[in-house]
C-alpha positions in Angstrom: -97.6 1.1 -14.4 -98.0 3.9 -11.4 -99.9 6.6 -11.6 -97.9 9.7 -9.6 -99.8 11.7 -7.2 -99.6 15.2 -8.6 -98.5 16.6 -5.4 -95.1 15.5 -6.3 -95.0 16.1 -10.5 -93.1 19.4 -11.4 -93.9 18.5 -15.4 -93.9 21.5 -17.6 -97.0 21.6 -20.3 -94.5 19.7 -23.2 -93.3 17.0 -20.5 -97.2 16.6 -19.4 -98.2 16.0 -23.0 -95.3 13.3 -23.3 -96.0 11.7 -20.1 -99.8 11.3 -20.7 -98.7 10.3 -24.7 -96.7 7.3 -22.7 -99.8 6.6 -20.8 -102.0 6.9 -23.8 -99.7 4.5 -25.8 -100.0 1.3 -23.5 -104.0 2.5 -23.8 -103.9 1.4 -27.3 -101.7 -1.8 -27.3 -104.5 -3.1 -24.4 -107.2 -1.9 -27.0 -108.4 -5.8 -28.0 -108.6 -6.9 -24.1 -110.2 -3.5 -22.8 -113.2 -4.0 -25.6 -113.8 -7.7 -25.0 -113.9 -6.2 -20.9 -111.9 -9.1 -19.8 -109.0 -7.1 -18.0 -109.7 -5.5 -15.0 -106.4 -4.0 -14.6 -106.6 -2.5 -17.5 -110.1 -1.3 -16.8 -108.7 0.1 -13.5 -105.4 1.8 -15.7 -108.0 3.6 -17.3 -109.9 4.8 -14.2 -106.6 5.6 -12.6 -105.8 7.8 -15.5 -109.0 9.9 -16.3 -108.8 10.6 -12.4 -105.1 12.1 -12.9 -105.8 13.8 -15.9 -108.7 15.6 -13.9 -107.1 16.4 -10.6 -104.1 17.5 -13.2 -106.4 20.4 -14.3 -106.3 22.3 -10.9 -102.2 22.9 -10.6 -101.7 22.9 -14.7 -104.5 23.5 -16.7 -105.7 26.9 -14.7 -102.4 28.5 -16.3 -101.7 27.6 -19.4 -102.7 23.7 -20.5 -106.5 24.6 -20.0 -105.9 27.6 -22.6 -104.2 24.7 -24.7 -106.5 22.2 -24.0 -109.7 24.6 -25.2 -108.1 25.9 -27.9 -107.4 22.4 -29.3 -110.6 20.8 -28.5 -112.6 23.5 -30.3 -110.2 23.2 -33.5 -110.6 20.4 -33.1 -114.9 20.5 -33.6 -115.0 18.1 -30.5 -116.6 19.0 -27.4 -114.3 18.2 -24.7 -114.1 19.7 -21.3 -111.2 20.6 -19.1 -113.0 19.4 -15.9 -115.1 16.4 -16.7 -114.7 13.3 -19.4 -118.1 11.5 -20.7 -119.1 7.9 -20.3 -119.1 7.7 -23.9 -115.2 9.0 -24.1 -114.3 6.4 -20.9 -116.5 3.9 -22.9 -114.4 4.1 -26.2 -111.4 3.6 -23.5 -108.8 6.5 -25.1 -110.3 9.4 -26.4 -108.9 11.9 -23.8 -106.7 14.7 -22.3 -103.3 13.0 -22.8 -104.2 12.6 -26.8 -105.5 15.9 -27.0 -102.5 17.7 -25.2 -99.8 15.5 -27.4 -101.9 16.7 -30.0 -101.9 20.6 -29.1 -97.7 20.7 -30.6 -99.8 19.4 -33.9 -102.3 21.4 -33.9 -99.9 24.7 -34.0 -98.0 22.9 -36.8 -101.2 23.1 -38.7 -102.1 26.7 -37.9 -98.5 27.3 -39.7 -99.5 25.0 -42.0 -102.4 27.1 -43.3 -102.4 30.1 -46.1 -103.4 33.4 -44.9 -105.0 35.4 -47.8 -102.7 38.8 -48.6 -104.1 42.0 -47.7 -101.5 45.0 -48.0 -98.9 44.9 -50.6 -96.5 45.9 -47.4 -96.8 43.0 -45.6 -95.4 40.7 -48.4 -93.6 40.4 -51.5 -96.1 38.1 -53.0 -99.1 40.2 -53.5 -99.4 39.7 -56.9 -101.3 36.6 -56.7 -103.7 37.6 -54.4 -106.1 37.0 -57.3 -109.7 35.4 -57.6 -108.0 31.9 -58.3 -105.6 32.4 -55.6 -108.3 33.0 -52.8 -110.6 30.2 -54.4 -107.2 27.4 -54.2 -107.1 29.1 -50.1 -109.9 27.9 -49.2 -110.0 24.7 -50.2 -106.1 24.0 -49.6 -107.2 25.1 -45.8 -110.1 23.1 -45.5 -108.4 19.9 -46.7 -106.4 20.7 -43.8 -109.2 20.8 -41.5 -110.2 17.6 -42.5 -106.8 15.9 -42.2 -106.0 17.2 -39.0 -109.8 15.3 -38.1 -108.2 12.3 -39.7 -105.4 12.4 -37.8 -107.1 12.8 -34.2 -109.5 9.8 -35.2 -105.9 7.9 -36.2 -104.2 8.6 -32.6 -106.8 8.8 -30.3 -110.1 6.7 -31.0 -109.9 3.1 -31.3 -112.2 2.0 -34.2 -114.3 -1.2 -34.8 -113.7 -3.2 -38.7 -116.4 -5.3 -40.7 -115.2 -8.4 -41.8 -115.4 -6.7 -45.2 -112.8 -4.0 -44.0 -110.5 -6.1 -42.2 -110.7 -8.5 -45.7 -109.6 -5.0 -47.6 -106.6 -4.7 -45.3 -105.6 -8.3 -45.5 -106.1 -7.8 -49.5 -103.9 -4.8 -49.5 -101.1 -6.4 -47.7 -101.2 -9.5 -50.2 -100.9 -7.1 -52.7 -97.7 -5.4 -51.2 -95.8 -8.5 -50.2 -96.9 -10.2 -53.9 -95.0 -6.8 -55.6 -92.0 -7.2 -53.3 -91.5 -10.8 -54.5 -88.1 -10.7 -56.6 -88.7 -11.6 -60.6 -92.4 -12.1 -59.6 -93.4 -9.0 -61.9 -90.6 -7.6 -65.0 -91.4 -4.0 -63.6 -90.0 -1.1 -65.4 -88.2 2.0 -63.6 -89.5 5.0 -64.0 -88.0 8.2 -63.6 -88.6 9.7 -59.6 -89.3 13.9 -59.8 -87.5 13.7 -56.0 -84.7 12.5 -54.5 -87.0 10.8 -51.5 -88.2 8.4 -53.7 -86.0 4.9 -53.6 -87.5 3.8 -56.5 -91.1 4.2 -59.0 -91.6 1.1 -60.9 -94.5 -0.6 -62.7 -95.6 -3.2 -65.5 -98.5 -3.1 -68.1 -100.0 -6.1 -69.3 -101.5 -5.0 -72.4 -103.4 -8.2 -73.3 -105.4 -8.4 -69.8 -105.0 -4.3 -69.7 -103.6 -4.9 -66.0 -101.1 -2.0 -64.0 -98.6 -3.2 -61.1 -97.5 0.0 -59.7 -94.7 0.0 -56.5 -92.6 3.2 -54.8 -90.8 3.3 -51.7 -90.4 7.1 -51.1 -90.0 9.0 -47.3 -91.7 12.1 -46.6 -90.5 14.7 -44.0 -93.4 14.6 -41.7 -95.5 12.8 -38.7 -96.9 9.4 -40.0 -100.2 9.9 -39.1 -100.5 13.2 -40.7 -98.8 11.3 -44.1 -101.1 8.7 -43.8 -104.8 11.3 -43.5 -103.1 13.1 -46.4 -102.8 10.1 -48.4 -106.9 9.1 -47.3 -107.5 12.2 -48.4 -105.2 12.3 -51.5 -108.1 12.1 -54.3 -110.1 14.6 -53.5 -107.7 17.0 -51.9 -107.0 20.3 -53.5 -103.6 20.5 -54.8 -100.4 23.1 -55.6 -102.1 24.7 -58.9 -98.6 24.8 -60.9 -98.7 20.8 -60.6 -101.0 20.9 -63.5 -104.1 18.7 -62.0 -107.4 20.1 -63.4 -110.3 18.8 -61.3 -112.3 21.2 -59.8 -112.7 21.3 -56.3 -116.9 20.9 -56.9 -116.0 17.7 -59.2 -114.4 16.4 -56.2 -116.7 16.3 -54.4 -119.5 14.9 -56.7 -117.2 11.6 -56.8 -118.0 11.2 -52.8 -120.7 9.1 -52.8 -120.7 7.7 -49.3 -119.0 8.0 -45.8 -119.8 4.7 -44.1 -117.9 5.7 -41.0 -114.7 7.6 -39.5 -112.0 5.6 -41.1 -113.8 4.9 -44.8 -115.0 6.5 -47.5 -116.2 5.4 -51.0 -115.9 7.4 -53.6 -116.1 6.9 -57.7 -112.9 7.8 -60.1 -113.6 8.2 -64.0 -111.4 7.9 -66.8 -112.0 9.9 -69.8 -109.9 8.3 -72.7 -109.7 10.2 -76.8 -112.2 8.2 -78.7 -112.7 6.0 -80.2 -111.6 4.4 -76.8 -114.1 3.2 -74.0 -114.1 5.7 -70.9 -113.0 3.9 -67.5 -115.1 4.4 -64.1 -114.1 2.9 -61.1 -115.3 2.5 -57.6 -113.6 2.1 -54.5 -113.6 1.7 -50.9 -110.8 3.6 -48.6 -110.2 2.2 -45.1 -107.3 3.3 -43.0 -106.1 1.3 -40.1 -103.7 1.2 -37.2 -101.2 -1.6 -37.4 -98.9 -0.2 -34.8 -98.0 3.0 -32.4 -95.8 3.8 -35.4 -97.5 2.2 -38.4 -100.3 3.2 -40.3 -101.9 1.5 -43.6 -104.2 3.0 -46.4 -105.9 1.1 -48.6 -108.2 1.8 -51.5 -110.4 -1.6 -52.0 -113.0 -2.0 -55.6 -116.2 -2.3 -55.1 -118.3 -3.7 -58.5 -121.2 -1.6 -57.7 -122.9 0.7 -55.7 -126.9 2.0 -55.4 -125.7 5.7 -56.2 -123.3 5.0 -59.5 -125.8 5.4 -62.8 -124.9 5.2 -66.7 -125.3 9.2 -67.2 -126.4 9.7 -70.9 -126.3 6.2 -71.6 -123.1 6.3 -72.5 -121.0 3.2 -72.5 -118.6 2.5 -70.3 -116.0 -0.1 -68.7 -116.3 -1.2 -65.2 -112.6 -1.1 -64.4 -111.4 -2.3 -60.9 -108.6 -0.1 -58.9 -106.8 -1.3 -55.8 -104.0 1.0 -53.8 -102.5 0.4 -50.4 -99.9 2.4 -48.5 -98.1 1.4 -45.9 -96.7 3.9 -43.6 -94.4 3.7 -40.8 -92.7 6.3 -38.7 -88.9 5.6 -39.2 -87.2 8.2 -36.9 -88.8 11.7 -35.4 -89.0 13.6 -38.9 -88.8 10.9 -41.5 -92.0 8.7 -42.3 -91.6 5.9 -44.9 -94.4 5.1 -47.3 -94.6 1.8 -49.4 -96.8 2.3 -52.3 -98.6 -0.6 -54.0 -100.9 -0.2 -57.1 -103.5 -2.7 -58.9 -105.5 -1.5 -61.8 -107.1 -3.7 -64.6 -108.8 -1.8 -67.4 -111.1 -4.5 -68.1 -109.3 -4.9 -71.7 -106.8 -3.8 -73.7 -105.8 -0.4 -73.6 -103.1 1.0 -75.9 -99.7 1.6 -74.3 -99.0 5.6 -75.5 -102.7 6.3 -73.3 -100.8 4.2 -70.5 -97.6 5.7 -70.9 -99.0 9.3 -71.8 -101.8 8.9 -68.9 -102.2 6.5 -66.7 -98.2 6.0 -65.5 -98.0 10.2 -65.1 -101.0 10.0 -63.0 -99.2 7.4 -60.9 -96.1 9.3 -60.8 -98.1 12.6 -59.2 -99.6 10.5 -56.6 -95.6 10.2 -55.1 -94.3 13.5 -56.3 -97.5 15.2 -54.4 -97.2 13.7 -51.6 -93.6 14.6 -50.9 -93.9 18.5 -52.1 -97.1 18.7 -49.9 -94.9 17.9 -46.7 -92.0 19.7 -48.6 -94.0 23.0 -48.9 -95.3 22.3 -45.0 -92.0 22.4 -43.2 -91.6 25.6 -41.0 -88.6 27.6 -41.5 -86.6 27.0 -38.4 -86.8 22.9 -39.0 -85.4 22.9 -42.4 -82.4 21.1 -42.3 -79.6 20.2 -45.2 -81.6 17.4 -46.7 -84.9 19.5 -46.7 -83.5 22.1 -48.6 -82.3 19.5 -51.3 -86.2 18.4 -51.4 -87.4 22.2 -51.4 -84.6 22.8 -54.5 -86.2 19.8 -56.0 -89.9 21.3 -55.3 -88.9 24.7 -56.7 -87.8 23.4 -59.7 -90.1 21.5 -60.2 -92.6 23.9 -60.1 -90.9 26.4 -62.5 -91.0 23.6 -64.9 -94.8 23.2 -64.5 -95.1 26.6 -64.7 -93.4 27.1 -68.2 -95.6 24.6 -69.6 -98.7 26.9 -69.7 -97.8 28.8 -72.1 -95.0 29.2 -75.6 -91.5 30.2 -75.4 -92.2 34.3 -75.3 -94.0 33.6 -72.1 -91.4 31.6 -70.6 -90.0 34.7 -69.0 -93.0 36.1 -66.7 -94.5 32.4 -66.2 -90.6 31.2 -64.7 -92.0 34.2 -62.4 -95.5 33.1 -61.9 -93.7 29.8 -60.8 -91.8 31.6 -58.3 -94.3 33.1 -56.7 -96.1 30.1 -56.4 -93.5 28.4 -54.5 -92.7 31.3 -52.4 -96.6 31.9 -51.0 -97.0 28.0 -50.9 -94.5 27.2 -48.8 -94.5 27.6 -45.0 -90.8 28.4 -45.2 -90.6 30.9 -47.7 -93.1 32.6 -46.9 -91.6 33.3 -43.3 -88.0 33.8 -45.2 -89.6 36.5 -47.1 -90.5 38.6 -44.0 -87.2 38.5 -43.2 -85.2 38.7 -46.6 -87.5 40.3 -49.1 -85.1 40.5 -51.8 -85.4 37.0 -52.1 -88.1 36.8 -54.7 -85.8 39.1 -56.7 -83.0 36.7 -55.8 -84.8 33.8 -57.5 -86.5 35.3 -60.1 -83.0 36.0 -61.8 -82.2 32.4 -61.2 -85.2 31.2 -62.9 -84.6 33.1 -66.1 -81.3 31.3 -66.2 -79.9 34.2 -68.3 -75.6 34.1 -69.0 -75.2 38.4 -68.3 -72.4 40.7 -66.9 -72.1 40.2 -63.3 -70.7 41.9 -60.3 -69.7 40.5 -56.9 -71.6 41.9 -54.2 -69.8 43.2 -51.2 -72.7 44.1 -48.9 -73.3 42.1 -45.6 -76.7 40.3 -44.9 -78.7 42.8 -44.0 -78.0 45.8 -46.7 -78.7 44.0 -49.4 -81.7 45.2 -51.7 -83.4 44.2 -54.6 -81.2 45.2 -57.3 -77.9 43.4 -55.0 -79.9 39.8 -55.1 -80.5 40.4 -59.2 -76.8 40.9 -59.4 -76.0 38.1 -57.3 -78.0 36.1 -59.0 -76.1 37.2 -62.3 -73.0 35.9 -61.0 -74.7 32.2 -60.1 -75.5 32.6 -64.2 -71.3 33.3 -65.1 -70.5 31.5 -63.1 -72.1 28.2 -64.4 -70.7 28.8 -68.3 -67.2 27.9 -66.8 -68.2 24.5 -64.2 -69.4 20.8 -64.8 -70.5 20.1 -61.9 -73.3 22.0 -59.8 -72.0 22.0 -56.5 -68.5 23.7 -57.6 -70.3 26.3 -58.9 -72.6 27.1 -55.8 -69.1 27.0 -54.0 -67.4 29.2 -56.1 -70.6 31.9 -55.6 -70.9 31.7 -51.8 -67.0 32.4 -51.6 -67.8 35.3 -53.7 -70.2 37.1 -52.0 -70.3 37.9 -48.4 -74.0 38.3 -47.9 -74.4 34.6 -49.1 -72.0 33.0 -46.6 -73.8 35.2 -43.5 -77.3 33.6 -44.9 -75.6 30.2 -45.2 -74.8 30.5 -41.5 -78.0 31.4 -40.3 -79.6 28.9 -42.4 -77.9 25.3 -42.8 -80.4 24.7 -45.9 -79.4 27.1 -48.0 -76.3 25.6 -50.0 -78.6 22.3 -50.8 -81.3 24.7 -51.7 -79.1 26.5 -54.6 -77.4 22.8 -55.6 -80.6 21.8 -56.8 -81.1 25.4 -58.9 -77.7 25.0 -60.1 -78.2 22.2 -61.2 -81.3 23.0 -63.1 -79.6 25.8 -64.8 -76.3 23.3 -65.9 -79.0 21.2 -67.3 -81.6 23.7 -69.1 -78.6 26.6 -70.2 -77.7 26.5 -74.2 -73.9 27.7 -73.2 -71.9 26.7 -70.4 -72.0 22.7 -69.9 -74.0 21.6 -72.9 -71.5 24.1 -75.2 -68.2 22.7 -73.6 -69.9 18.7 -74.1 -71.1 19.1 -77.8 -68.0 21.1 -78.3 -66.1 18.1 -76.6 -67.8 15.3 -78.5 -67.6 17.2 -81.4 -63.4 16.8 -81.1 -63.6 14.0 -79.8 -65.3 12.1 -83.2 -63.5 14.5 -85.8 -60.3 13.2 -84.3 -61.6 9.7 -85.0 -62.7 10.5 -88.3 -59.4 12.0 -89.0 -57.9 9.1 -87.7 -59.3 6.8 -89.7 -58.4 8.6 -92.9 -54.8 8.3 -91.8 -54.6 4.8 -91.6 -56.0 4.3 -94.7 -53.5 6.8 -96.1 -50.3 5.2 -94.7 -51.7 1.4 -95.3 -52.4 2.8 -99.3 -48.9 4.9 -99.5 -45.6 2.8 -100.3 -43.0 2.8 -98.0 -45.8 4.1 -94.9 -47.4 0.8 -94.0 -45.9 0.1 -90.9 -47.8 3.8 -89.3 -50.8 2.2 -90.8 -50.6 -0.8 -88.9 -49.7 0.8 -86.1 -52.5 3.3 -86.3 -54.9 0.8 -86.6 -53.8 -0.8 -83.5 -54.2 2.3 -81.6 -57.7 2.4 -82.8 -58.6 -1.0 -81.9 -57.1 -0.7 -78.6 -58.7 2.2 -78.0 -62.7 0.9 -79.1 -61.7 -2.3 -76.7 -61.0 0.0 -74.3 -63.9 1.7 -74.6 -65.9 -1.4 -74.4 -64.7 -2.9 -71.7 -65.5 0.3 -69.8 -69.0 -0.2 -71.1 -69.3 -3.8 -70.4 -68.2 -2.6 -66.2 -70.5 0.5 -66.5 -73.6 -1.3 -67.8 -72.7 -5.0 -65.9 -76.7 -5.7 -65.3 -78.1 -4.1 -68.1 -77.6 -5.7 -71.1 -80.0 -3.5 -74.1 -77.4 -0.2 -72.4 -74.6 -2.4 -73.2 -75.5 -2.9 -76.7 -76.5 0.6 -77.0 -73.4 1.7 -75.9 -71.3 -1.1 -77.6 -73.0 -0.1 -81.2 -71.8 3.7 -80.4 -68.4 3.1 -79.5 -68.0 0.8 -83.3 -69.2 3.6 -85.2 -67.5 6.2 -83.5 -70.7 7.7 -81.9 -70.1 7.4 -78.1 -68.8 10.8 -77.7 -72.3 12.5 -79.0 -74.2 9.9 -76.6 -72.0 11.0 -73.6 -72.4 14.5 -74.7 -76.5 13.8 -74.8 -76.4 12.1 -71.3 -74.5 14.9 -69.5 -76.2 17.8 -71.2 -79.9 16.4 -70.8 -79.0 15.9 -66.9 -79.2 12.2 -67.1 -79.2 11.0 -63.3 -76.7 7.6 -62.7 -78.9 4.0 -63.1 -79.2 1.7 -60.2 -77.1 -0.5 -63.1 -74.5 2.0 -63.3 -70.9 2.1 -61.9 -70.7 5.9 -61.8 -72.7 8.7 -62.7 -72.5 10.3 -66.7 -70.1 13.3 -66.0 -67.6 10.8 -64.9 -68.2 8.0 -67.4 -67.5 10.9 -70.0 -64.6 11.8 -68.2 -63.3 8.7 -68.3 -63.6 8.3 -72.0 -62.2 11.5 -72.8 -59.0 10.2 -71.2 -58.8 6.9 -72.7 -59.4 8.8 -75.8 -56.2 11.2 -75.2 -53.9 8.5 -73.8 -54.5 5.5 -76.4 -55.1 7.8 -79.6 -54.8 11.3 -79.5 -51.5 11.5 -78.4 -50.4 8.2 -79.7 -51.6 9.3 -82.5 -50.2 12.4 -83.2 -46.9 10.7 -82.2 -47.1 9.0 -85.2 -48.3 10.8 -87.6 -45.7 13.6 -86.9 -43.2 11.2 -87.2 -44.5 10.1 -90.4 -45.0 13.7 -91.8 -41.3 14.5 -90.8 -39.6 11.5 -93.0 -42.2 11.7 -96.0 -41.0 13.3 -98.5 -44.3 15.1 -99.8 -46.0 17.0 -97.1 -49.9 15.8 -96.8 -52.4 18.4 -96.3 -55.0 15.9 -94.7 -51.6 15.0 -92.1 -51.3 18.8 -90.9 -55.0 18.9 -90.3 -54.8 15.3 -88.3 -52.2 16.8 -86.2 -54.0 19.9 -85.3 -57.1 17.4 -84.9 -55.6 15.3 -82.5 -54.1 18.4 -81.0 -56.9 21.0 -80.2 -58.5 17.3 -78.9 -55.8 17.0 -76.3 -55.7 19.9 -74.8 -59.2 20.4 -74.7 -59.7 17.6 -73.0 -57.0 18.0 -70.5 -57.6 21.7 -69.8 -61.9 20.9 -68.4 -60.3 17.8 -67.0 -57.8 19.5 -64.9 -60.1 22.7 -64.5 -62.8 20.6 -62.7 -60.8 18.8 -60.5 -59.1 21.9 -59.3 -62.3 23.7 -59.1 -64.1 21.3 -57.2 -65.6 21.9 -53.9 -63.8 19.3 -51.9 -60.4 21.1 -53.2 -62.1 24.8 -52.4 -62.4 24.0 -49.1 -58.6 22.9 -48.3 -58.2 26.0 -50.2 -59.8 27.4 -47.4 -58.3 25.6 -45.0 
């Protein structure tokens, strides 16, 4: 590798910082032979590059890098220099200007990163929670961030020396990931994921032993490094208020019991159980190491003891043992994938409502914080169409948490309160605000979720005011009584205002974004798509019921047999239809099979499709499609091999019977109401749909 005089570079300050980062990066993968001193060439790398970096500061730094450069070294509480480099800094063989200039991109990311505290109700739209609590979460939330962004300089730019005893925690914590990746090794469980970034959340309880596997595989849009001193620092980091963890900031810090050096810490975790239950303590050793330029592994190791852990008021309690590791690796330059594994053994049976009430929760938060935390980071001007699909995720999310502090006649203002959370938490919302402040009025409409008279604003981007987002807003709410699907109703609300399709073009998020809200509202709203399901199912089984009465009417009149008969075929062909639609839909999973199967015989199938759709039920990895479709399906099995069928028959039969049956008339009309129904939101969401909009628009 050459070093280029700097007579003849013509690097800008970003091209520098990349350059030196190249440099920096064969530094590290010579790390093993520089200590050990057996590689002169590398020795003499070194030399070549602390003298380039210096002579560099004459033509670059006296500008604008030795502005950078200071500015970075005193965030970053190091005492670095622009003109000289220690012993002690050439000693540890990479702790230099290259890092710290690659770093200086980071380090701006992190001043965005940061809450400012409100001052003048001017300034922002927010203001209302520039309260006590607000100012308290500020300062911790920023000085977590301080000592992550340490984390993450000691990550990239010093090499570190293990213990046996660490290096055996690594080596443990990869065991323990490659054991949970074993196929049919452990019958996890799914779990349900709060984000769409997560590929999967599984675990397994064995009750006798009181033992927890835990695994997720989830990405994060974010540096790896920065993921990784987030997740070091995840247990005693304060976190987004509305997620509903309630340690203190100073009980954090009382579980700290020791800092043995840069990349461990060992801290104490207690579990508080209802009595008559044992309380849990554990103790635990986190050590972070670098595996690769790109990799990055976290791993919480149990200790059985340490000299500062006591019995406090002799109360008895279980040594329990906990083990965590994360693997994270830098898959492209915004995505970072973590791999999550989890070990805990209770030290004895534990019952399986504290696990499932508790414990599996817990384990759920440790994934869904992670990936609002980088969610809530991302400046505005980054977001792209997948981010906004997180933040939509995130903002829901926290409006659920929010409604859960309080009864139904608060659901209102706290929907609000949740709002405002997400708005002042987030790095781009709170820059989107300066810019749109009807915003907030914009989205507290959504969150109330509230079916009202609408109008269609006409206004362009930048006249619209407060009372022009709650109107807009409105029309989201009409406009969602009449659609099945999320997406075609976001459509169908861009196209009708024209402020919305400027904002869409200015920011690429935005549709994603409003998805997600959509979506939310489908799901939580008493009219629109649970009405139009129940009111579907609700056809759908009286016309079975009806059916049925029929057959037994013709097969018990003289004369009418043969419309019996042929009834009860249509019946029968229409419940094997229905279960062999089951059988495709839930191939690998036989107990949803049954489920299903035991439905469809006693003519329930409809209300569980109904259920599925109208509770938001997301598609299993078992599943052939999704529940909106399955339900589709079965509505038109239903109207092709009965309803109309059916009502073929049974007008026929009414038309040569001599005595004219009441219970035949209402049959008919049954069957009747049932098909058109059916075919009417068929037909209605298919030509509504977004992909037909746009040829539409075409």
């Amino acid at each position: 590798m050459d070093i280029v005089a700097p007579s003849t570079l013509a690097f800008t300050l970003p091209q520098l910082s990349s350059r030196l980062s190249q440099i920096g990066a064969t530094f590290l993968s010579r790390t093993d032979t520089i200590n050990a001193g057996g590689d002169q060439q590398a020795r003499e790398l070194i030399a070549s590059f602390l003298k380039f970096a210096e002579e560099m500061n004459a033509d670059l730094f006296r500008e604008r890098g030795k502005e950078v450069l200071e500015a970075t070294a005193i965030e970053q509480g190091r005492n670095y220099t622009t003109t000289s480099i220690t012993p002690a800094q050439q000693k540890k063989g990479f702790s230099s200007v290259g890092r710290i200039l690659s770093q200086s991109s980071q380090s701006s990311l992190i001043a965005s990163m940061k809450i400012v505290p409100l001052q003048d109700e001017k300034v922002t739209a927010v203001s209302c929670l520039n309260s006590p609590a607000a100012e308290a979460f500020i300062k911790n939330y920023n000085k977590d961030l301080e000592v992550e962004n340490e984390k993450v300089i000691q990550m990239d730019s010093c090499l570190q020396e293990y213990s046996e005893e660490e290096d055996s925690a690594i080596t443990s914590g990869l065991g323990l990931l490659a054991g949970l990746k074993m196929k049919g090794a452990i019958p996890f469980r799914l779990f349900h994921s709060t984000f769409s970034t997560t590929k999967f959340l599984k675990g397994f309880y064995n009750s006798k032993e009181g033992d927890i596997y835990g695994a997720a595989d989830f990405n994060v849009t974010g540096d790896h490094s920065r993921v990784a001193a987030r997740l070091s620092n995840y247990f005693l980091c304060c976190r987004n208020p509305a997620f509903g963890v309630a340690e203190q900031q100073s009980q954090k810090a009382k579980s700290y019991l020791e800092v043995p050096n840069s990349h461990s810490t060992i801290h104490q975790q207690d579990y508080a159980f209802p009595s008559p239950l044992i309380n849990r303590e554990t103790i635990c050793k986190m050590v972070w190491k670098r595996l690769g330029e790109k990799s990055v592994m976290v791993t919480y190791d149990p200790l059985m003891s340490h000299p500062l852990v006591e019995n406090k008021d002799g109360k008895e309690v279980i040594r329990a043992t906990f083990q965590a590791v994360y693997l994270v690796t830098q898959l492209d330059a915004r995505t970072t994938k973590v791999e999550l594994g989890l070990h805990i053994n209770f030290g004895g049976h534990l019952p399986r409502f504290i696990v499932n009430s508790f414990i599996v929760p817990s384990f759920n938060r440790i994934v869904s914080h992670t990936q609002a935390f980088f969610a809530l980071s991302l400046s505005l001007n980054s977001l792209t169409k997948s981010d906004g699909k997180v933040l939509g995720e995130v903002f829901v999310n926290q409006i659920k948490a929010a409604r859960k502090r309080g009864g139904w006649k608060k659901r209102a203002d706290l929907s609000k309160l949740g709002v405002d959370e997400f708005l002042y938490i987030s790095v781009a919302m709170r820059k989107l605000l300066s810019l749109y402040p009807w915003f907030r009025a914009l989205l507290h409409e959504m969150s109330l979720n509230r079916a009202k008279a609408s109008k269609t604003v006409k206004k362009s981007l930048p006249d619209v005011n407060d009372q022009d987002a709650i109107n807009i807003a409105k029309g989201l709410s009409t406009i969602i009584l009449t659609c099945t699907e999320a997406e075609a109703a976001v459509d169908h609300w861009i196209a009708q205002n024209v402020a919305l399709e400027e904002f869409e073009k200015e920011h690429v998020w935005m549709r994603s974004f409003f998805v997600e809200i959509a979506q939310f509202s489908l799901n939580t709203s008493s009219l629109g798509l649970k009405l139009r399901v129940s009111a579907g199912a609700l056809l759908s089984m009286v016309d079975l019921a009806t059916d049925i009465y029929m057959t037994f009417q013709f097969l018990n009149t003289a004369g009418q047999e043969s419309y019996g008969r042929t009834s009860a075929l249509l019946i029968g062909l229409t419940l094997a239809i229905h279960i062999f639609l089951a059988d495709a839909q839930n191939k690998k999973s036989s107990p949803h099979f049954f489920l299903d199967t035991f439905c469809i015989l006693i003519g329930f199938k409809p209300a569980l499709d109904a259920y599925r759709v109208g509770s938001g039920a997301d598609k299993l990895d078992h599943q052939l499609m999704p529940p909106l479709m399955e339900m589709t399906f079965c509505k038109g099995i239903e109207v092709v091999f009965e309803a109309i069928p059916s009502s073929v028959v049974q007008i026929f039969a009414l038309i040569l019977a001599e005595e004219r049956n009441l219970g035949a008339l209402l049959s008919i009309l049954v069957s009747a109401a049932t098909i058109a129904f059916t075919s009417t939101m068929i037909n209605y969401d298919w030509d509504t749909s977004p992909e037909k909009r746009g040829k539409m628009r075409s």
